[in-house]
N, C-alpha and C positions, 0 to 999 in steps of 0.2 A: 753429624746427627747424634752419636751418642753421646759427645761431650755437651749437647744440648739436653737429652735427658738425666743424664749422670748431674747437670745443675738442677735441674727440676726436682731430682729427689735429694739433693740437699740441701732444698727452702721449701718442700712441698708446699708449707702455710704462705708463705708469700707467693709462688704460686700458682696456688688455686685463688689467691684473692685479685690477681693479675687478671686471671683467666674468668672469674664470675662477672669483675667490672665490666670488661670487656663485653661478657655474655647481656649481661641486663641492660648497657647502653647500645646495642644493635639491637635485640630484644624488644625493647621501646622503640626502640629508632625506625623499627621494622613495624613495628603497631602503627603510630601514628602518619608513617610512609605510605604503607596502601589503605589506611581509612581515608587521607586527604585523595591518594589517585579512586577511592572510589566513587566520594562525593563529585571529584572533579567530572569522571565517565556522568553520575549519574546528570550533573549539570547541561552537559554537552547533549544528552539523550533528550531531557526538556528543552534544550534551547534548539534541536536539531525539528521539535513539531510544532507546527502552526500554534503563535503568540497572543499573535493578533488579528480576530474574525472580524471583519468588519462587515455589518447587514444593511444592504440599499432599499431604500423605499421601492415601492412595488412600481411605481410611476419613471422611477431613473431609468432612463436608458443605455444600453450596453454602451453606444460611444464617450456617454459620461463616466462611467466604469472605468472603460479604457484609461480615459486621460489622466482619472484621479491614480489606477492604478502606476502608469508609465510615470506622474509624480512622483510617486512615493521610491520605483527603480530607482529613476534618478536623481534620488539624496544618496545614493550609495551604502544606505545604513542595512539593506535589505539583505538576507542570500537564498529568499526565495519568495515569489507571490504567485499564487495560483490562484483562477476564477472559475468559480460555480456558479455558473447559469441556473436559471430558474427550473430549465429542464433537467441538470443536474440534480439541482437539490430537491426535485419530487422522487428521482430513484434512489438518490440516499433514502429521503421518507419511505419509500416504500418498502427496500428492504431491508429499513428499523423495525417496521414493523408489518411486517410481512403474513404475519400471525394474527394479525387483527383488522379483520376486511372492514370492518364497520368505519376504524378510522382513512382507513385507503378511499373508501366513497367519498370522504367528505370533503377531501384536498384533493385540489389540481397545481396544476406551473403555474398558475394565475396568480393565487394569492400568496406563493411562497417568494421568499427576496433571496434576490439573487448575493451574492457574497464572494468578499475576497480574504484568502489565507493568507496570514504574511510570517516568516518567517525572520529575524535580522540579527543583523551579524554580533553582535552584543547586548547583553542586556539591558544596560541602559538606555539603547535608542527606542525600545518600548514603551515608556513613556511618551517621547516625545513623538512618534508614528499615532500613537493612539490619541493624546490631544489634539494633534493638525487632523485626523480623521474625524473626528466627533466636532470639528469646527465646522466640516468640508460642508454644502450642499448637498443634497440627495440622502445625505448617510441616517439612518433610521436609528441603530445601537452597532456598540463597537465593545465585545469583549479581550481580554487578554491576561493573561499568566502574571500579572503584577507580582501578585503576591510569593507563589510558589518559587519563581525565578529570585524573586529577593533572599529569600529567606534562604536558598541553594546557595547563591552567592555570599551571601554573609557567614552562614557554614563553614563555606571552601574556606574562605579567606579567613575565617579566624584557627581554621584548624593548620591552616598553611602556614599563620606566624606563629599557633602554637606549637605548631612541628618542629619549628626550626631554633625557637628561644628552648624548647626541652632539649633538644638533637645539640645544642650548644651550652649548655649546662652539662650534660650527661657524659661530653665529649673532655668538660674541661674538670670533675667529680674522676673521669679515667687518666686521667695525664696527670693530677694529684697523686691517685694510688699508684700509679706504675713508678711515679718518680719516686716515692717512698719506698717502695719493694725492692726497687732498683737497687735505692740510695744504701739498703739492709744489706742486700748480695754483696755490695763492691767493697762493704766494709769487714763483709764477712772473711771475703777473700783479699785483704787488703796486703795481709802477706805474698800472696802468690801473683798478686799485679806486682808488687815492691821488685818481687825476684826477677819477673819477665821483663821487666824496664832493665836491670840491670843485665840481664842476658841480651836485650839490645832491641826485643820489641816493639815496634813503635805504638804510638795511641791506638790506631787505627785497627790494629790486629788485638789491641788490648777489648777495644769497644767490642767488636764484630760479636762476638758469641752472647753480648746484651741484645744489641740490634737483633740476632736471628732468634734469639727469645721471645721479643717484642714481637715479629712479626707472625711467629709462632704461634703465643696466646693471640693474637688478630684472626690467626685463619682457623683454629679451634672455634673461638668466643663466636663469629660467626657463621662456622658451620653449623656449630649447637641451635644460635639463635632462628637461622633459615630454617631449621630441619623440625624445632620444636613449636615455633610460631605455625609453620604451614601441618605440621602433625593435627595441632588444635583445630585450623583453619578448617581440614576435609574433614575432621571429627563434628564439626558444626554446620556445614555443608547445607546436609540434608534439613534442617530447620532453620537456614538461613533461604534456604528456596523459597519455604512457606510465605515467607514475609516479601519474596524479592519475585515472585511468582509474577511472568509477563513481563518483566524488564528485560530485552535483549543484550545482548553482548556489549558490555562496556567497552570503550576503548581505554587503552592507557595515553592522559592525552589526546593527543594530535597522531597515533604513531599506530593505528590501527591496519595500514597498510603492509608494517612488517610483521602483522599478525601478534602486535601488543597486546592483550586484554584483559584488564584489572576484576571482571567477573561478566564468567565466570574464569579463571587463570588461565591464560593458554600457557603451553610447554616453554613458548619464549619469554615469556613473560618472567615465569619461574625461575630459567635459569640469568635472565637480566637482575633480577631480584639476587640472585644468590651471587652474583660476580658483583654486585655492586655493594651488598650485603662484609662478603668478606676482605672485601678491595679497601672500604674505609675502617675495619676491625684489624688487616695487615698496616695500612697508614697510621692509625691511631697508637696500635704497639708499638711501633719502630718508630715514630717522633717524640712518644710519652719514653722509649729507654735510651733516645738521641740525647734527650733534655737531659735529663738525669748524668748518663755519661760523662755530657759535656759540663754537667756543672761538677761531679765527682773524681773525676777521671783526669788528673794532669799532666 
């Protein structure tokens, strides 16, 4: 360790510019990581409520219901359809508006239709659920989530290859400058490898004290990065509720059982964010001062 800082303070400028790369590419990399896991929860939250309402004439009978409904189970595209009955839907009416007797006198179960929710398993199959309903017999109007579900989706997905095309530029922008900073040290010290070669050390003992630099500025550049991004994060908190007010607990993912969730952050979440945070800031050092070694270092 100290012949790790004892190199540090004689390149401090290469350095620190090891250690900012590092910092600004998990920095971003961290940015657009949980805006896509946020969109993703928020997708998963719309896709988890009823899509598609479908309203039966007042004349269809429940056994009609049935059947169209037990159709639609079994396409398999579904992961939930619940029916509301006529008698249903007057106590919904009633206690929308509960406050206002004059509209309660005027409706009964009679005139109200009866309806089924449907929930399925992907967003695409909403289209195709809602035109074979709006084909069917009995069906009166058929609404659903077209839009807002698209528009979620095209979201996620453009910010998921945009994630990944920046997170891969910014990765290969770090393994430039380290191999550069690298390349300045080994020549700086090219005397004192010259010596150790002839004292009998092999490569490998030559390389190590670049490697344990490299992984060094990885676990800094990422601790900075976790510790400053989520500083901001609760510093914004309070005015991100304003806007996110009545959105329940995102999950992260699929993974809300091991108490993931990308908002508001649970404690695992945070620390999965920070191991993974400095896990690819230690990989990214130590393969950007690999490369370099091995092209420097004979």
């Amino acid at each position: 360790m100290s012949e790790l800082f004892k190199s540090i303070r004689r390149t401090p400028y290469q350095s620190l510019a090891s250690l900012l790369i590092l910092f600004f590419t998990l920095f971003l990399s961290l940015f657009f990581f949980n805006l896509t896991a946020f969109f993703y929860g928020i997708l998963s939250y719309i896709e988890a409520k009823p899509q598609v309402t479908v309203y039966f004439q007042t004349q269809t009978s429940e056994k009609d219901i049935f059947k169209i409904r037990d159709t639609v189970v079994k396409s398999g595209k579904t992961a939930s359809v619940k029916y509301i009955s006529k008698e249903e839907a007057l106590k919904i009416y009633q206690e929308l508006n509960k406050n206002n007797p004059l509209l309660l006198e005027m409706v009964s179960a009679d005139i109200l239709p009866a309806s089924l929710e449907i929930s399925t398993k992907k967003p695409e199959h909403l289209s195709e659920i809602a035109e074979y309903l709006k084909k069917t017999a009995g069906v009166d109007e058929v609404e659903f989530q077209k839009t807002i579900v698209d528009r979620l989706l095209l979201v996620t997905n453009v910010l998921r290859k945009t994630s990944m095309f920046i997170f891969v530029f910014l990765v290969l922008i770090s393994f430039m400058v380290l191999m550069t900073t690298t390349a300045f040290k080994i020549a700086l010290k090219k005397d004192e490898i010259e010596l150790l070669r002839l004292l009998g050390a092999s490569i490998l003992d030559i390389r190590k004290p670049f490697l344990s630099e490299g992984v060094f500025f990885g676990f800094c550049g990422g601790t900075f990065a976790w510790s400053i991004f989520f500083i901001i994060f609760f510093y914004l908190q309070p005015f991100l509720n304003s806007y996110l007010y009545g959105i329940p607990r995102l999950p992260f993912y699929q993974f809300s059982h091991y108490n993931l969730y990308v908002w508001p952050p649970s404690l695992y979440y945070l620390a999965l964010v920070y191991f993974l945070t400095i896990f690819f800031g230690m990989l990214i050092g130590f393969l950007g001062n690999y490369l370099s070694t091995s092209k420097y270092i004979k």
